[in-house]
Biopython code that builds the backbone (N, CA, C, O; Angstrom):
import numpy as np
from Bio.PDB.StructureBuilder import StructureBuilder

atoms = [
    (1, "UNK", "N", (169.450, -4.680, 167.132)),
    (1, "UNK", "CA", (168.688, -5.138, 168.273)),
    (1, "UNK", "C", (168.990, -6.604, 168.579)),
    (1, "UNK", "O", (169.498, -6.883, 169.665)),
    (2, "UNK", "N", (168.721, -7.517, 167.726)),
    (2, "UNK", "CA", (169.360, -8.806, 167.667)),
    (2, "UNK", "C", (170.964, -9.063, 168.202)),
    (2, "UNK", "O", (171.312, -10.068, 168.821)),
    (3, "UNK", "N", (171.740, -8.084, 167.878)),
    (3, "UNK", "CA", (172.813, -8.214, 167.953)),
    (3, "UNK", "C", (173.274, -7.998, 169.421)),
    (3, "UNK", "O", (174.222, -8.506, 170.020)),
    (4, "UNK", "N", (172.344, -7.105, 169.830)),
    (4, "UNK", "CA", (172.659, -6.855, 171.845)),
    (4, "UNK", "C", (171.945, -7.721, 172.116)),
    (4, "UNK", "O", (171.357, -6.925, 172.849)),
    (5, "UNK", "N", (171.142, -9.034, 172.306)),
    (5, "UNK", "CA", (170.488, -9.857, 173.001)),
    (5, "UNK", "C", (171.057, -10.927, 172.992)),
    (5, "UNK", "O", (170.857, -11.754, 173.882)),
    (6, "UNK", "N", (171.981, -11.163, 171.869)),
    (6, "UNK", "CA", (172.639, -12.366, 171.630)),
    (6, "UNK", "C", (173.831, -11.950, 170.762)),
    (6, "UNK", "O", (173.754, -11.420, 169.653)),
    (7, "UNK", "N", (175.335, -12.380, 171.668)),
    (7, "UNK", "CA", (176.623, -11.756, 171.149)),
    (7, "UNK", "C", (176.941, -12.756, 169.749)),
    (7, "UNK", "O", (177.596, -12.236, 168.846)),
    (8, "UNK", "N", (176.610, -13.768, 169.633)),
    (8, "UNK", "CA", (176.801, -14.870, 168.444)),
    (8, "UNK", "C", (175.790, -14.512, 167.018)),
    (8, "UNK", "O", (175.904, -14.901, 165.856)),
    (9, "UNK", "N", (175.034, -13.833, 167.505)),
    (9, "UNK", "CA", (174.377, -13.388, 166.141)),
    (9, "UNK", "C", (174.912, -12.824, 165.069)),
    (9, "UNK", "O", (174.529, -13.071, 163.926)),
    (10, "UNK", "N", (176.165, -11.744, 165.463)),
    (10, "UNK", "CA", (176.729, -10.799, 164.362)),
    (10, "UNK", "C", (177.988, -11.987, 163.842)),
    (10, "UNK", "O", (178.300, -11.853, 162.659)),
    (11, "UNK", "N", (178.680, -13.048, 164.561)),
    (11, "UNK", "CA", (179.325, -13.751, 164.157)),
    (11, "UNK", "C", (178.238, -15.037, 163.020)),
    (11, "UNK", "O", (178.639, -15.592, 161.997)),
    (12, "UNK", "N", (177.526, -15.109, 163.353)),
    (12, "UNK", "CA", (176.500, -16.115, 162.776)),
    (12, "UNK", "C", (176.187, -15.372, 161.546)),
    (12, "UNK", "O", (176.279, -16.031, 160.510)),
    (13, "UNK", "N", (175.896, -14.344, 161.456)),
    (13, "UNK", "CA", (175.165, -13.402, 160.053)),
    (13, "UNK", "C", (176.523, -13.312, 158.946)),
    (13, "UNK", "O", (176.530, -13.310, 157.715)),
    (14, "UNK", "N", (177.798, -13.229, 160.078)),
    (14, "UNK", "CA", (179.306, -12.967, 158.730)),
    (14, "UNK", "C", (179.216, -14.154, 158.557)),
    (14, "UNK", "O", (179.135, -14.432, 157.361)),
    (15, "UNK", "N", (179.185, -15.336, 159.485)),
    (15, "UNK", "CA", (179.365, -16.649, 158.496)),
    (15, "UNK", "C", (178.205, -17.176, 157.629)),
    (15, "UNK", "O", (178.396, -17.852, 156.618)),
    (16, "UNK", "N", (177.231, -16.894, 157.999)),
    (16, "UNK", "CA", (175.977, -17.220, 156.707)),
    (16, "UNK", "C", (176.218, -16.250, 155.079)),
    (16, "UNK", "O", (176.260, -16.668, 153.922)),
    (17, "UNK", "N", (176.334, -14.910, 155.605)),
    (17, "UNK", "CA", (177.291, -14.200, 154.448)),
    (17, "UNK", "C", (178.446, -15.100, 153.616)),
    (17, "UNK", "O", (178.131, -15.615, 152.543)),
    (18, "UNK", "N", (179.376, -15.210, 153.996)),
    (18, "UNK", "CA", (179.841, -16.261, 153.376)),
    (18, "UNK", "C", (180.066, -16.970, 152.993)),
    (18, "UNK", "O", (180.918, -17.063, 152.110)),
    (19, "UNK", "N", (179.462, -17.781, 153.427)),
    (19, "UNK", "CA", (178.727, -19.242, 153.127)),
    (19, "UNK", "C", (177.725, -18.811, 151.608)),
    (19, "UNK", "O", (177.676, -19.632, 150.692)),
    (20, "UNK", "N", (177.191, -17.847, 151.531)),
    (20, "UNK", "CA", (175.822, -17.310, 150.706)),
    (20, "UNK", "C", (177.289, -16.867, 149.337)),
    (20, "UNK", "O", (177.028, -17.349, 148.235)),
    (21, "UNK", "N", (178.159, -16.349, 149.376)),
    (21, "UNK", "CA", (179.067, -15.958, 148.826)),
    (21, "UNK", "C", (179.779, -17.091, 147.733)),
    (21, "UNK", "O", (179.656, -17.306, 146.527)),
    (22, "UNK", "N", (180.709, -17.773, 149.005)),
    (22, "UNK", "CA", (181.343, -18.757, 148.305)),
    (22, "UNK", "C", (180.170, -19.587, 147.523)),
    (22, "UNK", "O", (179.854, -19.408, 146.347)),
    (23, "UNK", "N", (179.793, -20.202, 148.109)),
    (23, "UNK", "CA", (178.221, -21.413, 147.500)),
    (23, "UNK", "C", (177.848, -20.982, 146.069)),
    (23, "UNK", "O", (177.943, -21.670, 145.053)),
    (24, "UNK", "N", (177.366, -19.606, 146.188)),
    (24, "UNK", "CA", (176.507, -18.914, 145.515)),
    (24, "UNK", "C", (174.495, -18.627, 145.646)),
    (24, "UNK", "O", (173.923, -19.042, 146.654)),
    (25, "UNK", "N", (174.113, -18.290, 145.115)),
    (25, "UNK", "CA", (172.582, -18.544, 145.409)),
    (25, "UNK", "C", (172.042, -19.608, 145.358)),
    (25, "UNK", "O", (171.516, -20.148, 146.331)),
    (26, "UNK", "N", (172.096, -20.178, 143.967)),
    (26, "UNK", "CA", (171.594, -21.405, 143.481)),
    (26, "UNK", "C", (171.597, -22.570, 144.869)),
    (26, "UNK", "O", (170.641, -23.157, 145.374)),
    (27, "UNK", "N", (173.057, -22.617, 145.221)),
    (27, "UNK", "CA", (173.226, -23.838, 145.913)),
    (27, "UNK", "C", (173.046, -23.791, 147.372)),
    (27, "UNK", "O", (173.009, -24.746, 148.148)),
    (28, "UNK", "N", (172.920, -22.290, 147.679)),
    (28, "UNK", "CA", (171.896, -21.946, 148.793)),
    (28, "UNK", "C", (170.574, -22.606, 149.228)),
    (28, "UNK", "O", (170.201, -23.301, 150.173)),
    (29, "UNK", "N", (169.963, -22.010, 147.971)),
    (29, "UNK", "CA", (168.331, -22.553, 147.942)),
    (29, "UNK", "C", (168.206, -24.210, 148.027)),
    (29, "UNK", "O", (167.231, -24.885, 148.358)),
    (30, "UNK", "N", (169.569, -24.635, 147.602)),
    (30, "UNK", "CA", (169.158, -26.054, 147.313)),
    (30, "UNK", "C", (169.211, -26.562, 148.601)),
    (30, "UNK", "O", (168.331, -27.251, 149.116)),
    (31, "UNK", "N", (170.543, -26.118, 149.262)),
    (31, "UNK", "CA", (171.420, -26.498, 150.908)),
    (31, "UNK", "C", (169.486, -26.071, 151.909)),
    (31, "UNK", "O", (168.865, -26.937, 152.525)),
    (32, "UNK", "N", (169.124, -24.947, 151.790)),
    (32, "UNK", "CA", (167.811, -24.425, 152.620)),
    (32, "UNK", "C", (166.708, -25.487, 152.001)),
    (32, "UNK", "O", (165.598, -25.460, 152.532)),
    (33, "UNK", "N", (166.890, -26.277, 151.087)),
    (33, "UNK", "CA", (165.084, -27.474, 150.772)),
    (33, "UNK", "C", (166.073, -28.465, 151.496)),
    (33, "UNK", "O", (165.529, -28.753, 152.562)),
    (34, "UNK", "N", (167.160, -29.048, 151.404)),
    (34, "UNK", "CA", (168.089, -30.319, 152.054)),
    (34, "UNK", "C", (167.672, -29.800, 153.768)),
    (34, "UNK", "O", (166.987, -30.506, 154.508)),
    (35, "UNK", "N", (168.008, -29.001, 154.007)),
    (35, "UNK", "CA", (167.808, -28.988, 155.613)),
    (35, "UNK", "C", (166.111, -29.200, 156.247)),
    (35, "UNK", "O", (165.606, -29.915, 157.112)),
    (36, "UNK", "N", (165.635, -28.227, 155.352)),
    (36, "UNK", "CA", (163.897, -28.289, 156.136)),
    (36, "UNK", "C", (163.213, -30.077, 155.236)),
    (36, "UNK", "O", (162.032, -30.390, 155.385)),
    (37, "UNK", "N", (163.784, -30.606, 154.746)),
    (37, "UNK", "CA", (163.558, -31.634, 154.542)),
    (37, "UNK", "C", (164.202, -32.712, 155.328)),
    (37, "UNK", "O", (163.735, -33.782, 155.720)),
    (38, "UNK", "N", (165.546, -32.119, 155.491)),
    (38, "UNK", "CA", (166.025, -33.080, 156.895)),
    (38, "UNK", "C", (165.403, -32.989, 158.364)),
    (38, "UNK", "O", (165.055, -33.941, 159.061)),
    (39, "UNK", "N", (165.340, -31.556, 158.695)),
    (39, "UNK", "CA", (164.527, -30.868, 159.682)),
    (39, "UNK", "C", (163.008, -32.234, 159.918)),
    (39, "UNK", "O", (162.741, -33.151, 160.694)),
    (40, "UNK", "N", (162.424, -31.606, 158.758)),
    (40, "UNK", "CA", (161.469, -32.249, 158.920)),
    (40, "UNK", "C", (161.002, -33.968, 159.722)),
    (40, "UNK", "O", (160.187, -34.294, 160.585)),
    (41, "UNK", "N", (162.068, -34.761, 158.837)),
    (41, "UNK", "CA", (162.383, -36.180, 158.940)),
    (41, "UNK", "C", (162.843, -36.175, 160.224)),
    (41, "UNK", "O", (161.884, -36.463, 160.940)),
    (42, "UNK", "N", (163.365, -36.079, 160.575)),
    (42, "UNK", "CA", (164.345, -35.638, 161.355)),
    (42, "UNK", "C", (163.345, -35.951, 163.273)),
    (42, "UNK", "O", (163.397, -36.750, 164.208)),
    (43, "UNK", "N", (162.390, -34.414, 162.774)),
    (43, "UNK", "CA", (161.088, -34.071, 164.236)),
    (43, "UNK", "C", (160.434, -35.607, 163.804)),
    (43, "UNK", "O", (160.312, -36.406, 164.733)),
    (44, "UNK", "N", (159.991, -36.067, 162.366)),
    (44, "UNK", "CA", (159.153, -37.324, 162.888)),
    (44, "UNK", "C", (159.663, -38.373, 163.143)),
    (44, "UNK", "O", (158.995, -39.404, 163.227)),
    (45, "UNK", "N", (161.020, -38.333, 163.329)),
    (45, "UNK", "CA", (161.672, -39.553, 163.912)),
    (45, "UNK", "C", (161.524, -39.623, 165.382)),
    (45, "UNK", "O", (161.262, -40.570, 166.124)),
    (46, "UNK", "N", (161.806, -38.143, 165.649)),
    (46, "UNK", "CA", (161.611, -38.193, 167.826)),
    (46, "UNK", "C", (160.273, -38.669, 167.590)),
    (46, "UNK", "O", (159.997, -39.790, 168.016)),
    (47, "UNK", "N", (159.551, -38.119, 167.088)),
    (47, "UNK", "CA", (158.283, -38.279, 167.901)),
    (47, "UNK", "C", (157.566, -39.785, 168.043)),
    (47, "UNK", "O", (156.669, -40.018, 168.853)),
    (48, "UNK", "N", (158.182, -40.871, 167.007)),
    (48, "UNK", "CA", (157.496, -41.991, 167.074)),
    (48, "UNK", "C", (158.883, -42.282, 167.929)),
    (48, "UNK", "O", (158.666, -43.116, 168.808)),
    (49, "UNK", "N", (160.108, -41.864, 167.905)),
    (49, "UNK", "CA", (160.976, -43.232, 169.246)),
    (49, "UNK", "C", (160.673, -42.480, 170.153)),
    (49, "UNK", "O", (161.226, -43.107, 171.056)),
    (50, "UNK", "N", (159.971, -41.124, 170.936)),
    (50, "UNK", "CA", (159.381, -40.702, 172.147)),
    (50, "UNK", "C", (158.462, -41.846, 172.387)),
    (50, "UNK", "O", (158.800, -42.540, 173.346)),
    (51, "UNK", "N", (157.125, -42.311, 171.609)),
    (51, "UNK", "CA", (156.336, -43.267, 171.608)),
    (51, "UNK", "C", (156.845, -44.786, 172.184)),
    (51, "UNK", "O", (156.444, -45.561, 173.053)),
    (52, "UNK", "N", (158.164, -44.763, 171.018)),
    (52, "UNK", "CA", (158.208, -46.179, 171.394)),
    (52, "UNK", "C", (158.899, -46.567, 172.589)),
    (52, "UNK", "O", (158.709, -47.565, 173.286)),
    (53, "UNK", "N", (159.767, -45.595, 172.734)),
    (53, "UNK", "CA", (160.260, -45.646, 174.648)),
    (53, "UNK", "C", (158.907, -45.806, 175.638)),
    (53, "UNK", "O", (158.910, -46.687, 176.498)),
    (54, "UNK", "N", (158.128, -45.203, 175.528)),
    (54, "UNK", "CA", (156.813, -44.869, 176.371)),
    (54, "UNK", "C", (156.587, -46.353, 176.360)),
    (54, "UNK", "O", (156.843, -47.013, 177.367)),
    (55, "UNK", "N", (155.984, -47.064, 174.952)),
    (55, "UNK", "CA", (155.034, -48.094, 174.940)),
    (55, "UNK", "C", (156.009, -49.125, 175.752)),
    (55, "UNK", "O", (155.492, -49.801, 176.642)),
    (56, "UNK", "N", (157.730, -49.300, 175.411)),
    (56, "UNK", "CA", (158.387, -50.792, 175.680)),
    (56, "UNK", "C", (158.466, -50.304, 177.470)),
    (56, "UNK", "O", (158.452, -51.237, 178.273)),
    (57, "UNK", "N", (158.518, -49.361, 177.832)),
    (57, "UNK", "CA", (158.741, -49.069, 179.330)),
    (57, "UNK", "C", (157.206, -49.463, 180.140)),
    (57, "UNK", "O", (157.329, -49.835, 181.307)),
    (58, "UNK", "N", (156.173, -49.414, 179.725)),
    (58, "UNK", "CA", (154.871, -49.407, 180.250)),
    (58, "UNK", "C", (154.868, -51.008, 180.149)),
    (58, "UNK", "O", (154.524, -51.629, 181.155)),
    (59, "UNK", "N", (155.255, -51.756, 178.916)),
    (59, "UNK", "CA", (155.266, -52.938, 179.265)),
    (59, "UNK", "C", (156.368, -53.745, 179.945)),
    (59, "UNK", "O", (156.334, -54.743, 180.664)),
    (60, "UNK", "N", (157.075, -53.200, 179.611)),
    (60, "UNK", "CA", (158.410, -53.945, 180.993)),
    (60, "UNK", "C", (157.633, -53.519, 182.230)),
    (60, "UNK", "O", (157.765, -54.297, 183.175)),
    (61, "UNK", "N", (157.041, -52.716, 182.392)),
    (61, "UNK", "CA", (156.873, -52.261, 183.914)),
    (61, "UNK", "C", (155.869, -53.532, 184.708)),
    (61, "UNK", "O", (155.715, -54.039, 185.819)),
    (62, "UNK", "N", (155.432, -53.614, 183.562)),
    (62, "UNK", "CA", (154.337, -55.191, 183.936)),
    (62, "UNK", "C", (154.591, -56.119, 183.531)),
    (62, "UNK", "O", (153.694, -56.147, 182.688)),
    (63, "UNK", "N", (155.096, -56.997, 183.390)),
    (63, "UNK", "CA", (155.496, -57.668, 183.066)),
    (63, "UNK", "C", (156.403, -58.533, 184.261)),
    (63, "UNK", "O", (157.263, -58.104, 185.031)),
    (64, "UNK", "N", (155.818, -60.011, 184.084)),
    (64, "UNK", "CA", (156.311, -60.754, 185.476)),
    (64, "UNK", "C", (158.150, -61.147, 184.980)),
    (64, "UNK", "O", (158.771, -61.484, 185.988)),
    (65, "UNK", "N", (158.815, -61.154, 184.019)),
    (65, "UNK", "CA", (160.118, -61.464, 183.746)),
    (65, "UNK", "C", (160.795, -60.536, 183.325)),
    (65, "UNK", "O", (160.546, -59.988, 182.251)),
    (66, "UNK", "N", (161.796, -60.188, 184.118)),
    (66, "UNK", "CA", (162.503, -58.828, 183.662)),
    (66, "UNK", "C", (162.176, -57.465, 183.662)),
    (66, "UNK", "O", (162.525, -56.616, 182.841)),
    (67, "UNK", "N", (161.317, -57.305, 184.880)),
    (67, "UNK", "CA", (160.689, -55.723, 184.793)),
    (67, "UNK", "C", (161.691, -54.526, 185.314)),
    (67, "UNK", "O", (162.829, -54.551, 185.784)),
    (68, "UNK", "N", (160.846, -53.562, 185.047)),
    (68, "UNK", "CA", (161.819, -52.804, 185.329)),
    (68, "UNK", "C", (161.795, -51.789, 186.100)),
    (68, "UNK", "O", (160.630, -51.395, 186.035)),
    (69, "UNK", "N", (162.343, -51.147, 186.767)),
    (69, "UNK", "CA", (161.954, -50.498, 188.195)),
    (69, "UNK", "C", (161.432, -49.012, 188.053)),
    (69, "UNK", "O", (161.702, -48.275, 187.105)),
    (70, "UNK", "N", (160.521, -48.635, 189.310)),
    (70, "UNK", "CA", (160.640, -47.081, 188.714)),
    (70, "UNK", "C", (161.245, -45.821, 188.543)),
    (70, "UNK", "O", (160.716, -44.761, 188.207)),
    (71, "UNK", "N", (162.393, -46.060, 188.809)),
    (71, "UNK", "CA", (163.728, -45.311, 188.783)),
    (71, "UNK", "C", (163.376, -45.125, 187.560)),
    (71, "UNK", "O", (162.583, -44.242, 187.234)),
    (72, "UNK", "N", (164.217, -46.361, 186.315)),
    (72, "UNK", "CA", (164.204, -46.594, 185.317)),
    (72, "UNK", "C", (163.277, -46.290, 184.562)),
    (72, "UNK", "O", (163.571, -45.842, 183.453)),
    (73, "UNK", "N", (161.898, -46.440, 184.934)),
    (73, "UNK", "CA", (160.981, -45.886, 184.293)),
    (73, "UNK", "C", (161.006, -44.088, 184.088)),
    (73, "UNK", "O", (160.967, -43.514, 183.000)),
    (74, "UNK", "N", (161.082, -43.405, 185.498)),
    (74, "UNK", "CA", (161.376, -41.943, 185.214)),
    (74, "UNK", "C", (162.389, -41.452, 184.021)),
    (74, "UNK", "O", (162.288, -40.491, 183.258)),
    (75, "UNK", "N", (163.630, -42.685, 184.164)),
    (75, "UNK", "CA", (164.754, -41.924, 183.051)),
    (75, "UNK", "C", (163.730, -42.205, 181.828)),
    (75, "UNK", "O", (163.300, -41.185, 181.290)),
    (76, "UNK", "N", (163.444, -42.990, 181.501)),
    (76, "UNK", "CA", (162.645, -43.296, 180.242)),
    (76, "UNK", "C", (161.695, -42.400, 179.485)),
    (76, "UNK", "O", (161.590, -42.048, 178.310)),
    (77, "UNK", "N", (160.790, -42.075, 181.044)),
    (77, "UNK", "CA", (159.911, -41.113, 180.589)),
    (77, "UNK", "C", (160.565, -39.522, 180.645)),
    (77, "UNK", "O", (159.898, -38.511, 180.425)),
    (78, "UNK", "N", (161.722, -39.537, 180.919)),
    (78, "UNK", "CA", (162.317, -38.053, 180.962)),
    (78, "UNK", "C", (162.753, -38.311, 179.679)),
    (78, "UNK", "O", (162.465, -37.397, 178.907)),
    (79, "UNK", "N", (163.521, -39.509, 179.031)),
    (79, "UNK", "CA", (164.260, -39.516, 177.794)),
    (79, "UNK", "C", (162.832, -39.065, 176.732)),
    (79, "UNK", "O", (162.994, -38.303, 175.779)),
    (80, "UNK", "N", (161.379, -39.701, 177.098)),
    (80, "UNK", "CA", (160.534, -39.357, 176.282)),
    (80, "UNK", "C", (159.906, -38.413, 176.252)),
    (80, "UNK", "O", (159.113, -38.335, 175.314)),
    (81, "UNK", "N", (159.964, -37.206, 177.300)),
    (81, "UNK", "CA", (160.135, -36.246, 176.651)),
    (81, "UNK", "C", (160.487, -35.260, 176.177)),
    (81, "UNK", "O", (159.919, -34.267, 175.722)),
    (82, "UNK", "N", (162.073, -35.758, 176.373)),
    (82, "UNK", "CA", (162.831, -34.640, 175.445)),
    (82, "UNK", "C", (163.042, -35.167, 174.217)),
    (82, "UNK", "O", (163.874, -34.532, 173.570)),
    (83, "UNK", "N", (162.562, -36.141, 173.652)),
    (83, "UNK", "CA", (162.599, -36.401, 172.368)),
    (83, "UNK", "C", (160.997, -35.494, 171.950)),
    (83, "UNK", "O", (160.911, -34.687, 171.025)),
    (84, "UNK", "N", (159.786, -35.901, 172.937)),
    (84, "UNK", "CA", (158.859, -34.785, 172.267)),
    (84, "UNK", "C", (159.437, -33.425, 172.234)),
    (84, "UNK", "O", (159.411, -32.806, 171.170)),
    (85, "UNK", "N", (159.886, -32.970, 173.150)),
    (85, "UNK", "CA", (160.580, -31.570, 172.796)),
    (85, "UNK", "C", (161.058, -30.981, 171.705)),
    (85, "UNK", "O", (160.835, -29.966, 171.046)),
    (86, "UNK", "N", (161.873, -32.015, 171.691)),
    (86, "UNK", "CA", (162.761, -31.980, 170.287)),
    (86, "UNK", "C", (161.911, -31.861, 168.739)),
    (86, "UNK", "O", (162.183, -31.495, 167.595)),
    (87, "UNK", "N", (160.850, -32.351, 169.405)),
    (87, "UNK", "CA", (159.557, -32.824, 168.252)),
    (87, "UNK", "C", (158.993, -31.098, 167.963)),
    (87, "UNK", "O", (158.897, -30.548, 166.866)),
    (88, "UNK", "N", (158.738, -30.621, 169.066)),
    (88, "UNK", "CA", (157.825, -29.804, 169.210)),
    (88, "UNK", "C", (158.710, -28.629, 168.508)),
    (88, "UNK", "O", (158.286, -27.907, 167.606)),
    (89, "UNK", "N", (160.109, -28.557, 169.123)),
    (89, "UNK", "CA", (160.850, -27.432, 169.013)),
    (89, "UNK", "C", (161.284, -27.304, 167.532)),
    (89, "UNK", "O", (161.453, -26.147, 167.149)),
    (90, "UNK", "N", (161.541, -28.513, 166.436)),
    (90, "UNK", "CA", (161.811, -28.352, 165.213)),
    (90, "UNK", "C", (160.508, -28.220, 164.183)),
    (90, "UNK", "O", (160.588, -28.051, 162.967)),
    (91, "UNK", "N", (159.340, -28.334, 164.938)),
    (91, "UNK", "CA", (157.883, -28.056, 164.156)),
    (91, "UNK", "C", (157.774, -25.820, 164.147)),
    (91, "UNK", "O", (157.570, -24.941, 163.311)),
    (92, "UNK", "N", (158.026, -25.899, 165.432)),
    (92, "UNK", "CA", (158.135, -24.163, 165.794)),
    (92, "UNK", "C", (159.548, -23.847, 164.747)),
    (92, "UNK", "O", (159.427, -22.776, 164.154)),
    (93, "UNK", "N", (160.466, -24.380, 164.527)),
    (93, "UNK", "CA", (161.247, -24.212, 163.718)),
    (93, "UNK", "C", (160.777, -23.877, 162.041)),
    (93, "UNK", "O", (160.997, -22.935, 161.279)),
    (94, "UNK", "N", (160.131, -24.981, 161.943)),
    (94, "UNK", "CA", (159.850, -24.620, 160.191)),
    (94, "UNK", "C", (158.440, -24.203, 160.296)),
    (94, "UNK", "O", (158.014, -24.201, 159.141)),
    (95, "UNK", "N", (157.429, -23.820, 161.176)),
    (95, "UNK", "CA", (156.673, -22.717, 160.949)),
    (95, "UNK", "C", (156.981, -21.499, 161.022)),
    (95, "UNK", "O", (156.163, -20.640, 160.692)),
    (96, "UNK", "N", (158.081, -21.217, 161.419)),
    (96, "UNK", "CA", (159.014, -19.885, 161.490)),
    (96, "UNK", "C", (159.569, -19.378, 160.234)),
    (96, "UNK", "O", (159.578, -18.169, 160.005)),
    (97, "UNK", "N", (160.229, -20.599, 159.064)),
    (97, "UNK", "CA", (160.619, -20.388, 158.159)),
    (97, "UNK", "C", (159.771, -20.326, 157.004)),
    (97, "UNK", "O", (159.837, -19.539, 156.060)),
    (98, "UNK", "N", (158.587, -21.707, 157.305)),
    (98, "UNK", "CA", (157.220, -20.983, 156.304)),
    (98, "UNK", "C", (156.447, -20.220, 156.748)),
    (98, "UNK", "O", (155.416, -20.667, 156.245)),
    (99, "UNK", "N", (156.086, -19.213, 157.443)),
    (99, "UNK", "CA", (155.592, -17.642, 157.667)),
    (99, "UNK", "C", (156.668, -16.687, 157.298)),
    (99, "UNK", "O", (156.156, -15.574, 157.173)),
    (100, "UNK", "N", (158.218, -16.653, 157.024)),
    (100, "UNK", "CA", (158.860, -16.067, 156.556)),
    (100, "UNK", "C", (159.392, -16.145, 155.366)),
    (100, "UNK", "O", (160.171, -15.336, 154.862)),
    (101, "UNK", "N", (158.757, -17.637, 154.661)),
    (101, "UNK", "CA", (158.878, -17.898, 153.251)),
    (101, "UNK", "C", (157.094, -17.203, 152.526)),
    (101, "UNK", "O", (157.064, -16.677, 151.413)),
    (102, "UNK", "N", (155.854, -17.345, 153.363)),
    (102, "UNK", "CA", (154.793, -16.739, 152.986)),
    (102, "UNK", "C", (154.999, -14.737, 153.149)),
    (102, "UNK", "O", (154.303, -13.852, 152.651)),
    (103, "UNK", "N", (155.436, -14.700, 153.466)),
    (103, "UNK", "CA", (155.441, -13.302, 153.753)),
    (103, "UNK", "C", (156.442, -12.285, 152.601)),
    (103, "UNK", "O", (156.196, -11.102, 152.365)),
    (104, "UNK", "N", (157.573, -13.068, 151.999)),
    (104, "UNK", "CA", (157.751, -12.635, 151.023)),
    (104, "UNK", "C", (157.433, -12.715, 149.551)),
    (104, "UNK", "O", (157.912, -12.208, 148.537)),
    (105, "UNK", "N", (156.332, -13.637, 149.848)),
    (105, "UNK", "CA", (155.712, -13.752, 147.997)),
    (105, "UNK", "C", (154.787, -12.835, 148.288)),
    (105, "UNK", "O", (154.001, -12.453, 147.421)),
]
sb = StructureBuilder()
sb.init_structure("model")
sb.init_model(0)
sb.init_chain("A")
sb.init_seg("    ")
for serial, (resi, resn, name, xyz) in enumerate(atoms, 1):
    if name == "N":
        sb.init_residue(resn, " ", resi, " ")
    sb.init_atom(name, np.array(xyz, "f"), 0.0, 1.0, " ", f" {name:<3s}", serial, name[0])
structure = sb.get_structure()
């Protein structure tokens, strides 16, 4: 079913196979805590430079020397929030993997 909705899946499953192969288990499990720990770091980094774009753009915007226009402001606030996105989308990420790490104990 997976495999008719998305043509990269059956190529994605032989290379995780292999990958699971050569590696072995051990260094699997280790490579899967390195990622959702990078993962992790990773979402709380967007989410405070989403912030800090927000806060330095709100004050340039007022500010009598060097302000900055509202063009500039839109890219800013578009850059901020696809960094929340990014925030949001790697949180839905590892609640995906811990409900599928709870579900097999």
């Amino acid at each position: 079913m997976d495999d008719e909705v998305c043509p990269g899946t059956k190529y994605w499953r032989r290379f995780r196979a292999w990958v699971q192969q050569a590696l072995g288990q051990r260094y699997v499990r280790l490579y899967r805590q390195v990622f959702h720990d990078m993962v992790v770091c990773l979402s709380d980094q967007q989410l405070v430079t989403g912030i800090a774009f927000l806060a330095e753009a709100i004050l340039r915007m007022y500010t009598e020397q060097d302000p900055i226009t509202v063009y500039h402001f839109d890219i800013i606030n578009y850059l901020a929030r696809f960094s929340c996105n990014t925030h949001l989308l790697s949180m839905q990420i590892m609640r995906f993997i811990e409900t599928k790490r709870t579900n097999r104990r």
